[in-house]
N, C-alpha and C positions, 0 to 999 in steps of 0.2 A: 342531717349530719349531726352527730354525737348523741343521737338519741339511744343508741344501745353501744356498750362497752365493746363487746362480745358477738360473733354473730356466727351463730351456730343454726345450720338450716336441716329443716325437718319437711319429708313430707306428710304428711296429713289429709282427713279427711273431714270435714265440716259439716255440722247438722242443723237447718233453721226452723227452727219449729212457728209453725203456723197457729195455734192454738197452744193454750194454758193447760197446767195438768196438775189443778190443784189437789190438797191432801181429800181423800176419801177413803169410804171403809173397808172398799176391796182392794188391793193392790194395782198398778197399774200394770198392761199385760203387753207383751210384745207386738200386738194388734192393733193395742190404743197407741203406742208410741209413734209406728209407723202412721197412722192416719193423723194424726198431730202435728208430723212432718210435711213441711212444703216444699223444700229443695235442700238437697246437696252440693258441697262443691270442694272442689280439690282446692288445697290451702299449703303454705310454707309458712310453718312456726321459727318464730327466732329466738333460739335460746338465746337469755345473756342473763347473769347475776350480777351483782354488788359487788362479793369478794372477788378478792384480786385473782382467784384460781378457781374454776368449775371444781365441783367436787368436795373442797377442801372443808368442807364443813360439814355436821350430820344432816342426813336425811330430811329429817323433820323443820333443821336450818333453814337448809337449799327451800323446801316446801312453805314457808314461813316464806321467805326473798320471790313470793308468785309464783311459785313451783320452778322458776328459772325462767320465766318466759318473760320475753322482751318485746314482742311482735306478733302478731300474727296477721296476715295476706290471703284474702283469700279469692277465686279465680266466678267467672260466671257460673248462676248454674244449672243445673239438672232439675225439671222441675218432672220430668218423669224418670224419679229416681228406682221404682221399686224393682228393676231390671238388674240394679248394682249388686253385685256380690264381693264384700270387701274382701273377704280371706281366697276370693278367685282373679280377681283384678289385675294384672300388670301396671306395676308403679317403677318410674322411671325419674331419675332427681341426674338433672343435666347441670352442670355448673361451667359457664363459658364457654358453653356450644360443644363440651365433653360430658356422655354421658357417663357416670360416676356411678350409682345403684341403677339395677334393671334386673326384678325379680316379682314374682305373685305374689299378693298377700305385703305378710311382713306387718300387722301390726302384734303387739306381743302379749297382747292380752286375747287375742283370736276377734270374733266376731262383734263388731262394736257396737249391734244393736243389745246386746246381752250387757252393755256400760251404760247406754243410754236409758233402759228398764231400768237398773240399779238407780241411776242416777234419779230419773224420777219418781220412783217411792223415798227415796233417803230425804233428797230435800224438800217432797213433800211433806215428810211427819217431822221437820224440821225447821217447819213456818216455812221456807223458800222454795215454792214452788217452779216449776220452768214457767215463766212467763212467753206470751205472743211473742214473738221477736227473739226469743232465746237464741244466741248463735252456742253450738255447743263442737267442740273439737274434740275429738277422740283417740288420741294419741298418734305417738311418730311410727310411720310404717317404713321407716329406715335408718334409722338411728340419728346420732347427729353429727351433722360433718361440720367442722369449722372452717370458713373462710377469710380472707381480707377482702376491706374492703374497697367496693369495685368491682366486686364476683355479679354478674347474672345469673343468677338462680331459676331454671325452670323446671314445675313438678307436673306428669301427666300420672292421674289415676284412673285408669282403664275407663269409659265410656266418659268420663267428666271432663268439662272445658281445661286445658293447661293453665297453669299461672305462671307469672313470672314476674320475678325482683329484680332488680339494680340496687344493691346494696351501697349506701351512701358512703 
């Protein structure tokens, strides 16, 4: 209770990396990424900021306040994930036993293993490599829906265990 202002839910998908991918002199390839991976899992991100309004501030602001994020939850998982096709997937965000989003895909940068390559040359040649344990989210594949709280939130992303909140 009162730990987020705001509670803005997101589905999402989650990546735990199993191994390290420190800086080296070849780039890291979409090959090495996946094998680096140990499980996936479907996740509900919580948006919430500081200011008193989502939005109301620049980009780089909001990005600065944690990118917005307040929370994140995330469900058992898949530890044979390589079957997943994020941008094939049926994702489904139920809020109070009503489902609300029920569409394939939907995250909006497309295929999220193409962020997680980025992701690990960038904070490789940048001293911060993904360490063991890395939990890495790849953005909302439904935008964000505000609720009160109170809301139960359940997110299903096509072969991945459901999760679910009770928002305090």
């Amino acid at each position: 209770m009162g730990f987020c202002r705001l509670y803005g839910v997101e589905a999402e998908i989650v990546y735990v990396f199993g191994s390290s991918l420190p800086m080296r002199s070849t780039p890291w390839r979409e090959e090495d990424i996946r094998k680096s991976i140990v499980s996936v899992h479907a996740a509900i991100e919580i948006f919430d900021t500081r200011f008193c309004t989502p939005g109301s501030q620049s980009g780089l602001v909001h990005l600065a306040d944690q990118g917005n994020h307040g929370a994140l939850i995330y469900g058992a998982p898949l530890d044979d994930w390589q079957r997943l096709v994020p941008v094939d997937e049926r994702v489904r965000l139920t809020l109070n036993g009503k489902t609300l989003i029920d569409h394939t895909g939907g995250n909006s940068a497309g295929d999220p293993m193409r962020l997680l390559v980025w992701l690990a040359n960038h904070a490789a040649k940048r001293g911060f490599p993904i360490q063991t344990g890395t939990i890495v989210t790849t953005g909302s594949m439904t935008g964000t829906e505000f609720v009160s709280a109170g809301t139960i939130a359940e997110v299903q992303i096509g072969p991945l265990a459901p999760v679910t909140v009770t928002l305090p």
